[in-house]
ZADO-1210 file (C-alpha; in nm, 4 decimals, padded with zeros to 6 digits):
<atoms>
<atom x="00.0000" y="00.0000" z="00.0000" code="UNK" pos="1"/>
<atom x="00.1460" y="00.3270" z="-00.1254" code="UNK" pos="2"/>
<atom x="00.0558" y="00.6920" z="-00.1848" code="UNK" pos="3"/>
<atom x="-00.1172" y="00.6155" z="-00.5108" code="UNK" pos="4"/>
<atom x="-00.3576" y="00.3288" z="-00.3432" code="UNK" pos="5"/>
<atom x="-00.4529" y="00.5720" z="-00.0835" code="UNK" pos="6"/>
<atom x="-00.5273" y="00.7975" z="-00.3430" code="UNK" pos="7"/>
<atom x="-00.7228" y="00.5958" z="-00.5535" code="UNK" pos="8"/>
<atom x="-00.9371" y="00.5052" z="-00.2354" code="UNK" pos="9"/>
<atom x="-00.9809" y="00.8517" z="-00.1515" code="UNK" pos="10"/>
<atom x="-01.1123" y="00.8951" z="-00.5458" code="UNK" pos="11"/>
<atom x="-01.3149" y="00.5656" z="-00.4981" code="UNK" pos="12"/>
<atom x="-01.4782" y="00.6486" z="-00.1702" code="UNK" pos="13"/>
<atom x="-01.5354" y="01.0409" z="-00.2809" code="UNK" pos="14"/>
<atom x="-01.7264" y="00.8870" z="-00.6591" code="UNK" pos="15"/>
<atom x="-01.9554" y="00.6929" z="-00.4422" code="UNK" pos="16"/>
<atom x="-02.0565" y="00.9258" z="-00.2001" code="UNK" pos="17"/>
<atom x="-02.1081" y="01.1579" z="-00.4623" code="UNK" pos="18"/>
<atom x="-02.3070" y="00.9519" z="-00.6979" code="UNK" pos="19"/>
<atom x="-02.5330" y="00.8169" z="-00.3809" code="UNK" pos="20"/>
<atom x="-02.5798" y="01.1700" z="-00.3231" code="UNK" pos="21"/>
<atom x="-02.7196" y="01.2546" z="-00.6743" code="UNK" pos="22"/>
<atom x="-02.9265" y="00.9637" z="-00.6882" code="UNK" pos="23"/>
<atom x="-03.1414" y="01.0026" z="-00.2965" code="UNK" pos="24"/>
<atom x="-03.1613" y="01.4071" z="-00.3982" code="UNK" pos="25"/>
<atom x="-03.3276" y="01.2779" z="-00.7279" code="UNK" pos="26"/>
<atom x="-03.2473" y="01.5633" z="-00.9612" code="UNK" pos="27"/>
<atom x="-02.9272" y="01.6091" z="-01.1532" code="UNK" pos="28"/>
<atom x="-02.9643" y="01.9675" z="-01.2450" code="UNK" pos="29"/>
<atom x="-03.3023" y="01.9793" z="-01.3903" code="UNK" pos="30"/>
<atom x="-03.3063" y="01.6498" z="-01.4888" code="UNK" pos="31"/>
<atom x="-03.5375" y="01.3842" z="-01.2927" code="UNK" pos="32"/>
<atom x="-03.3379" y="01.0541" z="-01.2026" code="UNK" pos="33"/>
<atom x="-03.4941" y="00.7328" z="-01.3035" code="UNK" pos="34"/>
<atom x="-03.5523" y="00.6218" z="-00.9343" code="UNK" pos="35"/>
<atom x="-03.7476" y="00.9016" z="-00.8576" code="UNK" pos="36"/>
<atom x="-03.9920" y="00.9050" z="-01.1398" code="UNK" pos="37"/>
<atom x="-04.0276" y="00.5024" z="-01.0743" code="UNK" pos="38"/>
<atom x="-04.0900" y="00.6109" z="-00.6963" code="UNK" pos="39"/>
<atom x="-04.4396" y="00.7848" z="-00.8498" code="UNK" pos="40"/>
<atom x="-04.5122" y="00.5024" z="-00.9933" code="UNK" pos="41"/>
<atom x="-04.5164" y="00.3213" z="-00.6924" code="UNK" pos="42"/>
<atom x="-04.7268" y="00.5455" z="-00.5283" code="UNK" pos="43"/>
<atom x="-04.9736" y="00.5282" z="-00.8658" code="UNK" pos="44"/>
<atom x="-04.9423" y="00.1645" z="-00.8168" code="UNK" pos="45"/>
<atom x="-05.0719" y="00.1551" z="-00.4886" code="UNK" pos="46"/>
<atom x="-05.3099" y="00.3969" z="-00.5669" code="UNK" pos="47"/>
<atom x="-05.4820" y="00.1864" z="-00.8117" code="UNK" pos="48"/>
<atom x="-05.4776" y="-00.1166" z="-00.5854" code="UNK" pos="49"/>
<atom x="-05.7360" y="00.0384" z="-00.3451" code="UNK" pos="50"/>
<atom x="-05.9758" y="00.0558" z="-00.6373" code="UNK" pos="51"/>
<atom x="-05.9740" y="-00.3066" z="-00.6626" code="UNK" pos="52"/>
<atom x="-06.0693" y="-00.5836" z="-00.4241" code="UNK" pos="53"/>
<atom x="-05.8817" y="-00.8184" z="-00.5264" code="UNK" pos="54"/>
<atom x="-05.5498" y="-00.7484" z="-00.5143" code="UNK" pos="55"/>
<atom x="-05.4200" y="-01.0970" z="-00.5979" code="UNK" pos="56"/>
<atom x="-05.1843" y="-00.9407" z="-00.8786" code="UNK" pos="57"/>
<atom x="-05.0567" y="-00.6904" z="-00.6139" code="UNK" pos="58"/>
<atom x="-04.9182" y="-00.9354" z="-00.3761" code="UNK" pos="59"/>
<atom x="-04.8111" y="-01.1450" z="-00.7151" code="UNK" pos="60"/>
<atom x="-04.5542" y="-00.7787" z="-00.7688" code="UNK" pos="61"/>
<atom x="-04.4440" y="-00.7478" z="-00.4175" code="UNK" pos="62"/>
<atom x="-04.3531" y="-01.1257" z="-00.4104" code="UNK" pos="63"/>
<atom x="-04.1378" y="-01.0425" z="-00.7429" code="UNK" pos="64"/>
<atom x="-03.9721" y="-00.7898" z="-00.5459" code="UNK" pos="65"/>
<atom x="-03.9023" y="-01.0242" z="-00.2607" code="UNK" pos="66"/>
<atom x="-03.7204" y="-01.2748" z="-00.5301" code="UNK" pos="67"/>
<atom x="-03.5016" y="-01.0260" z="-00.6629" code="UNK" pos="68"/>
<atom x="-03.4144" y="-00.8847" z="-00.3340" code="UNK" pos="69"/>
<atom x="-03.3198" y="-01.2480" z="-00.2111" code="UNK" pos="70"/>
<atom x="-03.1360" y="-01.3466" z="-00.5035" code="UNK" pos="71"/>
<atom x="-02.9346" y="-01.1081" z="-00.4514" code="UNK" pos="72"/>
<atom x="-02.8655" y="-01.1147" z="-00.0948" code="UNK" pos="73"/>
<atom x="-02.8047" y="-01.4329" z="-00.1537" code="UNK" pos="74"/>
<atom x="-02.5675" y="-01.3752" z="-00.4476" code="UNK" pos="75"/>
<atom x="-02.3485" y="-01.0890" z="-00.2252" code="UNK" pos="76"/>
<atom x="-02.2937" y="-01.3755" z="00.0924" code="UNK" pos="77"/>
<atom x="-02.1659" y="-01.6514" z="-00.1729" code="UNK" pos="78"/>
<atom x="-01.9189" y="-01.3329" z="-00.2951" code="UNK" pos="79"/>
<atom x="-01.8517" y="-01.2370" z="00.0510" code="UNK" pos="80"/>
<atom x="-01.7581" y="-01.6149" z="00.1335" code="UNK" pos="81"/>
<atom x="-01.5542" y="-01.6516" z="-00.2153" code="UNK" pos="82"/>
<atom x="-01.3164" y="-01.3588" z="-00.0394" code="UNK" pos="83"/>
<atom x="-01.2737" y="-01.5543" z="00.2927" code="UNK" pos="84"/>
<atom x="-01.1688" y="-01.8587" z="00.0627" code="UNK" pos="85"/>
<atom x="-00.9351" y="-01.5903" z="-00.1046" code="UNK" pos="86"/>
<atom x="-00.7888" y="-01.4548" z="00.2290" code="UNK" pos="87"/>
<atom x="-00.7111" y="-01.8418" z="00.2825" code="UNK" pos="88"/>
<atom x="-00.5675" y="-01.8898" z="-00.0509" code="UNK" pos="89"/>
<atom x="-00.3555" y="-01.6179" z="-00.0510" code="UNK" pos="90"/>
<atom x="00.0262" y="-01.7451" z="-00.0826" code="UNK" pos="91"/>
<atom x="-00.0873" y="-01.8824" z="-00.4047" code="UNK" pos="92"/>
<atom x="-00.2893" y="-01.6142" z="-00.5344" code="UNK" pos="93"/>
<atom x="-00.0332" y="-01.3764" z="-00.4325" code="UNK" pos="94"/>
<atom x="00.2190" y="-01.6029" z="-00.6584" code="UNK" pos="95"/>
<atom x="00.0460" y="-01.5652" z="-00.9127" code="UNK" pos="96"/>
<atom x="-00.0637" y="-01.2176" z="-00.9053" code="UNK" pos="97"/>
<atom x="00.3201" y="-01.1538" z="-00.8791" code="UNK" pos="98"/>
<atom x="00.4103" y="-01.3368" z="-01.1811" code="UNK" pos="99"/>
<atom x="00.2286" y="-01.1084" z="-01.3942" code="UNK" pos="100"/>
<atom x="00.3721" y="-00.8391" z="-01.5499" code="UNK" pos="101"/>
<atom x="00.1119" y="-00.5803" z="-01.5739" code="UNK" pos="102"/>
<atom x="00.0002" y="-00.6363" z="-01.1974" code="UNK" pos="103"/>
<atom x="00.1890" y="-00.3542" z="-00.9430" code="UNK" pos="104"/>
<atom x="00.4395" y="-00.5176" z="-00.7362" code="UNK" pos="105"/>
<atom x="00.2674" y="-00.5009" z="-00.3817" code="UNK" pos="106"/>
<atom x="00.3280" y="-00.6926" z="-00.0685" code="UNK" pos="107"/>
<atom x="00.1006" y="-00.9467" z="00.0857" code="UNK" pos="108"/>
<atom x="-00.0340" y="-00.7586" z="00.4017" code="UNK" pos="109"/>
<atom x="-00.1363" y="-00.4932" z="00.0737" code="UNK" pos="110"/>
<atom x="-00.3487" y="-00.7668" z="-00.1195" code="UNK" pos="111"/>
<atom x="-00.4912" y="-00.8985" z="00.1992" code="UNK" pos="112"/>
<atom x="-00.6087" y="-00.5515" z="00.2787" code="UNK" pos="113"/>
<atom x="-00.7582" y="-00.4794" z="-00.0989" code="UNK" pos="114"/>
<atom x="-00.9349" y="-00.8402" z="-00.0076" code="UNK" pos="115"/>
<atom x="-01.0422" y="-00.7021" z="00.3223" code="UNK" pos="116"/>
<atom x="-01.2204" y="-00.3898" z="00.1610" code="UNK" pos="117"/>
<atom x="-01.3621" y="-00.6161" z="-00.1030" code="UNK" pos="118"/>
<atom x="-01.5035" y="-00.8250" z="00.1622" code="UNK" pos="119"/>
<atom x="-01.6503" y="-00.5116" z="00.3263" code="UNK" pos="120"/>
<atom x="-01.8438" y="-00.4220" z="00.0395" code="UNK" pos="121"/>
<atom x="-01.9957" y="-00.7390" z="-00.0222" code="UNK" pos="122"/>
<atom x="-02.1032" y="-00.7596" z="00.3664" code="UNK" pos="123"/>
<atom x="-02.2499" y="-00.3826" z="00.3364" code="UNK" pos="124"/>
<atom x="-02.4610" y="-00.4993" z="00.0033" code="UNK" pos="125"/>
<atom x="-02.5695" y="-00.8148" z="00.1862" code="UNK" pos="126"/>
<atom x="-02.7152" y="-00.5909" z="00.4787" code="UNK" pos="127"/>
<atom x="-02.8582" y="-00.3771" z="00.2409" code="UNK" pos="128"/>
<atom x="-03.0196" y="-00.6535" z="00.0525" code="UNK" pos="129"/>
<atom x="-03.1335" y="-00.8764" z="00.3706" code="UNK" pos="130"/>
<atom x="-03.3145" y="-00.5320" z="00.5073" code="UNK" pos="131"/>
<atom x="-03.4709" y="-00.4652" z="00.1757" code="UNK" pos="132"/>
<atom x="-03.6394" y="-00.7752" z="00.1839" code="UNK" pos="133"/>
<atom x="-03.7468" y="-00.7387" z="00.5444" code="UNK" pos="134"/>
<atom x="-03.9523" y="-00.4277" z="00.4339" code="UNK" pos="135"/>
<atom x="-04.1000" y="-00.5493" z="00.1322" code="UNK" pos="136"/>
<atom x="-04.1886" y="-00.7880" z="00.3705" code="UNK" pos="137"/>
<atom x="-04.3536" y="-00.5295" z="00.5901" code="UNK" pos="138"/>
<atom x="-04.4933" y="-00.3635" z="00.3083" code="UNK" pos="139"/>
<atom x="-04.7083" y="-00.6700" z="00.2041" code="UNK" pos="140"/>
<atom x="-04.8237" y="-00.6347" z="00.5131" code="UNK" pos="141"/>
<atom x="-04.9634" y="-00.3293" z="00.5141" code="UNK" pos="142"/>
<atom x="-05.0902" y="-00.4065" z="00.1442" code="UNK" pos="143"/>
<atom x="-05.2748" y="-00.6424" z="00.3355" code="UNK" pos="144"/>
<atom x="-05.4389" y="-00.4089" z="00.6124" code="UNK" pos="145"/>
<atom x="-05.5360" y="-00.1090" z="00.3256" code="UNK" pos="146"/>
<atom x="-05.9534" y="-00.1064" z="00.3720" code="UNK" pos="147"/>
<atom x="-06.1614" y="-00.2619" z="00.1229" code="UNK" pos="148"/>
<atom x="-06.2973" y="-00.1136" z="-00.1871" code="UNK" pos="149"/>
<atom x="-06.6455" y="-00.0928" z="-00.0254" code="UNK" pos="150"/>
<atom x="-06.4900" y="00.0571" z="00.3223" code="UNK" pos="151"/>
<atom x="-06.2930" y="00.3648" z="00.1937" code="UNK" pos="152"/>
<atom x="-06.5818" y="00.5539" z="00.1673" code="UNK" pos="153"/>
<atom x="-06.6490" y="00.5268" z="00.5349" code="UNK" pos="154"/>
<atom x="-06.3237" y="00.6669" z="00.6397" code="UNK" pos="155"/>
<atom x="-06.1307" y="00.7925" z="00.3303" code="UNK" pos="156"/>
<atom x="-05.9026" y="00.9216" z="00.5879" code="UNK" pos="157"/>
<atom x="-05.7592" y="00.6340" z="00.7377" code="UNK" pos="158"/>
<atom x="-05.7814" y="00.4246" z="00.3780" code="UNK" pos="159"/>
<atom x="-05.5331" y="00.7184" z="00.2334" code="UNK" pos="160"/>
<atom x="-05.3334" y="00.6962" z="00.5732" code="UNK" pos="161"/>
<atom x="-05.2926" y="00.3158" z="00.4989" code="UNK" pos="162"/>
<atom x="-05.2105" y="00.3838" z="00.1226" code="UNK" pos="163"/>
<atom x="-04.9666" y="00.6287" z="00.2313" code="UNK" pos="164"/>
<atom x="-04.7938" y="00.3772" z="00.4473" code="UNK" pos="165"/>
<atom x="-04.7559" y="00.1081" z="00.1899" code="UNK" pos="166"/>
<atom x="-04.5910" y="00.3451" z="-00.0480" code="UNK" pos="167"/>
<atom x="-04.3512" y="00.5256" z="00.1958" code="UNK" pos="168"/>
<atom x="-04.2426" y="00.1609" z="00.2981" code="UNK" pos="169"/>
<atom x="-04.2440" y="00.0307" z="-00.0832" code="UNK" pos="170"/>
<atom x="-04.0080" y="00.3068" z="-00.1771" code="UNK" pos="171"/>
<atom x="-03.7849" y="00.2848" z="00.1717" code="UNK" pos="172"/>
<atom x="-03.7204" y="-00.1034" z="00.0687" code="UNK" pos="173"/>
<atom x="-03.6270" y="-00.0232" z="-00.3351" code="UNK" pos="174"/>
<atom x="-03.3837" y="00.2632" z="-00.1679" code="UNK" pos="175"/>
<atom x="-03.2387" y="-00.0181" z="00.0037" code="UNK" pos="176"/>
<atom x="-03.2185" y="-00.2363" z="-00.2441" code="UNK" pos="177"/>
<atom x="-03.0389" y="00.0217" z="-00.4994" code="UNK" pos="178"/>
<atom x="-02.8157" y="00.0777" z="-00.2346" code="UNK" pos="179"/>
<atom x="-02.7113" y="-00.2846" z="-00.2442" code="UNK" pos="180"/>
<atom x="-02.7092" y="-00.2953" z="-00.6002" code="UNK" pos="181"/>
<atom x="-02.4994" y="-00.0140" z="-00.6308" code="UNK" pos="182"/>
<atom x="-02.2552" y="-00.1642" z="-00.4146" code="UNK" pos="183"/>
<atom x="-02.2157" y="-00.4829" z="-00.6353" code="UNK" pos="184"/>
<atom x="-02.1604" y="-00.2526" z="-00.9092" code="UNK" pos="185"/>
<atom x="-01.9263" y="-00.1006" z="-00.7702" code="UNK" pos="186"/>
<atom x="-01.7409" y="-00.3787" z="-00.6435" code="UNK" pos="187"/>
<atom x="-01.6337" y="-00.4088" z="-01.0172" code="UNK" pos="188"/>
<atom x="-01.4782" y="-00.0739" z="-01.0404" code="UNK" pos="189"/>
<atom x="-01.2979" y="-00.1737" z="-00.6934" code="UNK" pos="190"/>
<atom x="-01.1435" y="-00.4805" z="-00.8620" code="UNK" pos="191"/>
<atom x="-00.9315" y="-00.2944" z="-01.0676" code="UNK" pos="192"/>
<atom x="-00.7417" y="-00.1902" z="-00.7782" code="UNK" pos="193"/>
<atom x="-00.5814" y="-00.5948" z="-00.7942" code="UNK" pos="194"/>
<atom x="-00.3944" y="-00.4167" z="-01.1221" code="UNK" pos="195"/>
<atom x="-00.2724" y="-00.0881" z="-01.0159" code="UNK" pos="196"/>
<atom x="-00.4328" y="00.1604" z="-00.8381" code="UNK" pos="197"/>
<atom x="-00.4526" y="00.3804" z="-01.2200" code="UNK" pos="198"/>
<atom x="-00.7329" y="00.1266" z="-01.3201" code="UNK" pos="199"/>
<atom x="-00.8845" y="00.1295" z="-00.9798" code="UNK" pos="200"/>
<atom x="-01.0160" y="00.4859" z="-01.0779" code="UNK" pos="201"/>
<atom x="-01.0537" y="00.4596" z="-01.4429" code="UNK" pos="202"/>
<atom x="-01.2840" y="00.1503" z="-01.3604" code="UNK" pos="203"/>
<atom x="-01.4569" y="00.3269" z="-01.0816" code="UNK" pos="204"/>
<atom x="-01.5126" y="00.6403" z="-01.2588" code="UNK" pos="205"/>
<atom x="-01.6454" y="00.4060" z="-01.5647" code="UNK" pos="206"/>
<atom x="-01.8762" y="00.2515" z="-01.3649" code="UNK" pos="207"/>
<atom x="-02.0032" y="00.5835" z="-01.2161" code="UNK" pos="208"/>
<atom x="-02.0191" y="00.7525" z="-01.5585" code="UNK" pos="209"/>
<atom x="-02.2397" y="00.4296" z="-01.6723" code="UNK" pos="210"/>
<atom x="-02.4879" y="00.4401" z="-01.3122" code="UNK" pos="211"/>
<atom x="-02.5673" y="00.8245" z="-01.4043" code="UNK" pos="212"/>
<atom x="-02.6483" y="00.7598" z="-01.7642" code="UNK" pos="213"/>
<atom x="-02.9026" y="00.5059" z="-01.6817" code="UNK" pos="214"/>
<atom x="-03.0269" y="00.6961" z="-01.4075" code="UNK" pos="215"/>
<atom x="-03.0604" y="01.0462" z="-01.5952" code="UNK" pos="216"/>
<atom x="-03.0152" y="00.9858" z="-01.9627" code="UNK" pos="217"/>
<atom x="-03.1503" y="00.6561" z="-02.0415" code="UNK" pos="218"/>
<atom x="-03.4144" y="00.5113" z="-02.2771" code="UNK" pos="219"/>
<atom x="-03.5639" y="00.3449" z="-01.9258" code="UNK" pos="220"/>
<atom x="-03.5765" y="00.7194" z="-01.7685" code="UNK" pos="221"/>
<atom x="-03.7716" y="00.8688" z="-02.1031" code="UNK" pos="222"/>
<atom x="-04.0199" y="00.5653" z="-02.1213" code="UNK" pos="223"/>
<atom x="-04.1276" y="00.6587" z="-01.7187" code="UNK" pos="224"/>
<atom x="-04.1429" y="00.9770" z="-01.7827" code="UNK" pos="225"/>
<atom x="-04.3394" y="00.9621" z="-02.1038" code="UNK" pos="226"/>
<atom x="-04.5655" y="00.7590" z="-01.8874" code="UNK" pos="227"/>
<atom x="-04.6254" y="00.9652" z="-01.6413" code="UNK" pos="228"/>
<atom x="-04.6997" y="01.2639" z="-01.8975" code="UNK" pos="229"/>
</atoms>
């Protein structure tokens, strides 16, 4: 570990404090992000499902949800665990990492620590991912406890009280879940740093330049918006 890996952490940890910034403030100069006009749509989601009794095709969505949450809490502990079995490797991965010419000559207690970070990330997406599913859990829930079609008119108060509590909680669990997600993909930029620490922020800053296209730029981002028009 030198100056220039330091550096290159600095850069890594600055890019994704900065890009998680952009993306919970929602706006990008005047520009809406993706996850916020999808966050409406939520809301108009749930909306709808109070106009219907049954809401068999609702709880069908929010068990989607649930998959993709698990599979991929599932899919950051097998890549936390493949770093363990790395840490335990290491003399021979180290050998071989050595051997190659266009890898930085570093020492061991260096790789072990680049494994240690990796680790990190994978644990921090895991928690991320395991609490996301816990509140689309919840938010099934409270799907479940939003008054009948035939009961809103006798307290349209407390039915748009429940509503509103299914959406905050719908949206709380996808912020989760993109957090998790956006560690993974960042994880990739962080590999580079096994090369040289130059990579490390090429790939990062790659990475970063690729999350904000999709999030403010994208095909995705027009087709919500021309929805919502």
């Amino acid at each position: 570990m030198n100056l220039l890996d330091f550096i290159a952490l600095g850069i890594f940890t600055v890019l994704w404090t900065a890009y998680s910034w952009i993306t919970e403030r929602g706006r990008l100069f005047d520009r809406v992000s993706l996850t916020q006009a999808m966050s409406a749509e939520r809301a108009r989601w749930i909306r709808n499902a109070m106009r219907r009794d049954l809401r068999m095709i609702d709880t069908q969505i929010m068990a989607g949800l649930q998959n993709g949450t698990a599979y991929f809490g599932s899919t950051s502990i097998l890549a936390l665990g493949g770093c363990f079995a790395l840490l335990g490797a290491t003399e021979k991965v180290f050998a071989i990492f050595t051997d190659l010419p266009v890898v930085f000559q570093g020492s061991r207690a260096g790789f072990e620590m680049k494994v240690g970070g990796l680790a990190c990330i994978f644990a921090y997406a895991f928690f991320k991912f395991g609490w996301s599913y816990r509140l689309f859990n919840y938010c099934t829930i409270l799907l479940g406890a939003v008054p009948m079609t035939g009961e809103i008119h006798k307290d349209p108060a407390a039915a748009d009280l429940a509503a509103d509590k299914v959406i905050r909680m719908n949206i709380l669990a996808a912020k989760h879940f993109n957090m998790g997600l956006r560690a993974l993909f960042l994880s990739l930029g962080y590999i580079g740093w096994f090369v040289s620490p130059y990579l490390f922020v090429i790939t990062t800053a790659l990475i970063v330049f690729v999350l904000v296209r999709r999030q403010f730029f994208s095909e995705a981002r027009q087709t919500v918006l021309e929805s919502m028009s």
